[in-house]
C-alpha positions in Angstrom: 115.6 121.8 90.6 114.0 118.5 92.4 111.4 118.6 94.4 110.5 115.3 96.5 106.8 115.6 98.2 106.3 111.8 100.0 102.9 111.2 100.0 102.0 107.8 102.8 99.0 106.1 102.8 98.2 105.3 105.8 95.3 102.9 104.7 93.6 100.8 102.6 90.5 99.6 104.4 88.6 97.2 102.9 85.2 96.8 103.8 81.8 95.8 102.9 79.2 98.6 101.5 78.8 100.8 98.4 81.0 103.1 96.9 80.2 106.7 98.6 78.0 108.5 95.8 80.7 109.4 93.4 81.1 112.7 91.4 80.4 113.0 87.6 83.9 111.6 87.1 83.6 108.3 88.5 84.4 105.8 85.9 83.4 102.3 86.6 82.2 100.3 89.5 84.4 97.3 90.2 85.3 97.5 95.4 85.8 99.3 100.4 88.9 101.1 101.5 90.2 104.4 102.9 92.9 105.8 101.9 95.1 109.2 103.8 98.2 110.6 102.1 100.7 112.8 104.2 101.8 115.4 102.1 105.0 116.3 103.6 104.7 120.7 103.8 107.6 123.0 102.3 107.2 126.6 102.3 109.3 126.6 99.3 107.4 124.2 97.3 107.6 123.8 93.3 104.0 122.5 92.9 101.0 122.9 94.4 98.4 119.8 94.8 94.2 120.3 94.9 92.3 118.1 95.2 89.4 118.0 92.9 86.5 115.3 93.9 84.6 115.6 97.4 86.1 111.9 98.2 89.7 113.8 97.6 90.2 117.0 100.4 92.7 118.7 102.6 92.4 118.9 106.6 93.1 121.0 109.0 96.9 119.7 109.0 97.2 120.2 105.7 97.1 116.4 104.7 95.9 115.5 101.4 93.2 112.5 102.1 91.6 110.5 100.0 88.9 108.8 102.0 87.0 106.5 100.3 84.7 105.4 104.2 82.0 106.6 106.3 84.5 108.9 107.6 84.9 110.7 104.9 83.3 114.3 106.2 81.8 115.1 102.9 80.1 111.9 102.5 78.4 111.0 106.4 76.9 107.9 105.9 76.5 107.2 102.5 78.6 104.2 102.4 81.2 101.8 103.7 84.3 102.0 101.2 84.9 99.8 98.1 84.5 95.9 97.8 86.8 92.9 97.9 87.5 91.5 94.7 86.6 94.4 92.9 88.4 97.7 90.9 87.0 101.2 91.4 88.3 104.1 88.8 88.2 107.8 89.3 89.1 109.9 86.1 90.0 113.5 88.5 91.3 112.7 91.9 93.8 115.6 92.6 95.5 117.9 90.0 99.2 119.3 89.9 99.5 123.0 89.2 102.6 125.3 87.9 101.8 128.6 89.2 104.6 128.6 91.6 107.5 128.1 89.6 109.7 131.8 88.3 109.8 133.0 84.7 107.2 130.8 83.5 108.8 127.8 83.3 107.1 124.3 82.2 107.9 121.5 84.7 108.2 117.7 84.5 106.3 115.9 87.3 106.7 112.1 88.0 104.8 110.3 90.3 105.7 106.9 91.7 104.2 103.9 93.8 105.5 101.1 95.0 101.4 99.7 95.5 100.6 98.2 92.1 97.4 98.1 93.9 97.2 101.8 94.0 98.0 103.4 90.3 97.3 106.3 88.0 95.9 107.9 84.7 95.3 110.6 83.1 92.0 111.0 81.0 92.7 114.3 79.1 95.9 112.1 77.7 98.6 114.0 79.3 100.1 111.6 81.5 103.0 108.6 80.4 104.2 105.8 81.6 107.9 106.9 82.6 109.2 103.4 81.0 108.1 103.9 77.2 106.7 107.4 76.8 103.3 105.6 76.3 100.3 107.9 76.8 98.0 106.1 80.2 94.6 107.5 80.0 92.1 105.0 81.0 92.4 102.8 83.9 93.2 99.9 82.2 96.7 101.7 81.2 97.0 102.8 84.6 100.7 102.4 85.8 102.4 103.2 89.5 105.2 105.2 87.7 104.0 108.0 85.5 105.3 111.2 84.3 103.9 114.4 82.5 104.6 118.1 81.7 102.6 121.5 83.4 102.8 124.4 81.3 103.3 128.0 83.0 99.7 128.5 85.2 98.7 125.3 83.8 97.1 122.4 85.9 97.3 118.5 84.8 94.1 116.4 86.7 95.3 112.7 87.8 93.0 110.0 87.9 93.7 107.0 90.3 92.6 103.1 90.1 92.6 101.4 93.2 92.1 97.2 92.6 91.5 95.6 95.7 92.2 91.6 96.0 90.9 89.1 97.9 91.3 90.6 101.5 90.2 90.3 104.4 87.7 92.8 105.6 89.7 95.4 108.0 92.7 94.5 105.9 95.3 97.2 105.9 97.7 97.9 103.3 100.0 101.2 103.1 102.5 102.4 100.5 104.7 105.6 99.7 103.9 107.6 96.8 106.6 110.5 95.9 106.0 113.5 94.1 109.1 115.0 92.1 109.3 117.8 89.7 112.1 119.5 88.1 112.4 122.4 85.4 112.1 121.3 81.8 115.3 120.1 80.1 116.5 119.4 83.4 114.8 116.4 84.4 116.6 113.2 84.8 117.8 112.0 81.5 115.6 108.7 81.7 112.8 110.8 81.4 113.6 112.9 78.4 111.4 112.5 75.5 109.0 110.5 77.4 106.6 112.5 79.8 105.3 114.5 76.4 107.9 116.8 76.2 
């Protein structure tokens, strides 16, 4: 069974200022942007997202954002966003659970990016890159196309690193990021064997 969940940033402002004061899980200090995804609602859905840092949260329409700006509510004026030239890493940004699927059944998640600017990790080395089975779990292994298994009531914490170029300040970018998960063993068969199966 395949479950699509599009995810849209809306934004990637990049501004001047600090990074907003960062949990115990921020990594390294390398840039000033927002970004909102839309998680697209299903009342049947396979997997359930949560977001796990203060800079990560759900609104009131049930959109994941992650708002790195003054207007991120949990952070009022503690900073501007990330900075041009720079790379900012964040070990535990949301986490994908399996305690919706029947009978206990492990699940293969893959998440993909077209934004090479915008990619992810995982630092308890659960997560792959969906082209060689290869285990990403620092930034620098980061990868817009990743893959990995959640056990039965299990929950698999995905870190993000966001590199920001030599933009303009207000610059905008945006970018689709899908969420699909299927049953194990019934994945697609360019993913078997490599998502830690």
């Amino acid at each position: 069974m395949r479950k699509n969940i599009a995810l849209g940033i809306f934004g990637l402002l990049v501004a001047f200022g600090l990074v907003l004061g960062a949990g115990a899980n921020f990594r390294d200090y390398n840039a000033d942007r927002s970004v909102h995804w839309d998680i697209v609602s299903d009342d049947n859905e396979l997997i359930d997202l949560t977001p796990i840092q203060p800079y990560a949260y759900i609104n009131d329409g049930g959109v994941l954002v992650v708002d790195i700006s003054p207007d991120n509510p949990n952070y009022p004026g503690y900073g501007q966003g990330l900075s041009p030239n720079s790379e900012y890493n964040f070990d535990e940004v949301f986490k994908v659970s399996n305690d919706l699927w029947e009978n206990n059944m492990s699940i293969v998640v893959r998440i993909t990016n077209a934004n090479t600017a915008i990619q992810f990790y995982g630092a308890d080395k659960n997560i792959h890159y969906t082209k060689t089975g290869q285990v990403v779990y620092a930034s620098d292994m980061a990868k817009n196309d990743v893959c990995f298994v959640v056990g039965p009531g299990e929950a698999v914490k995905v870190g993000m690193d966001f590199t920001v170029g030599n933009n303009a300040i207000n610059t905008t970018e945006s970018s689709n990021i899908h969420i699909q998960a299927w049953r194990l063993g019934t994945e697609p068969a360019e993913l078997a064997g490599k998502c830690g199966q």
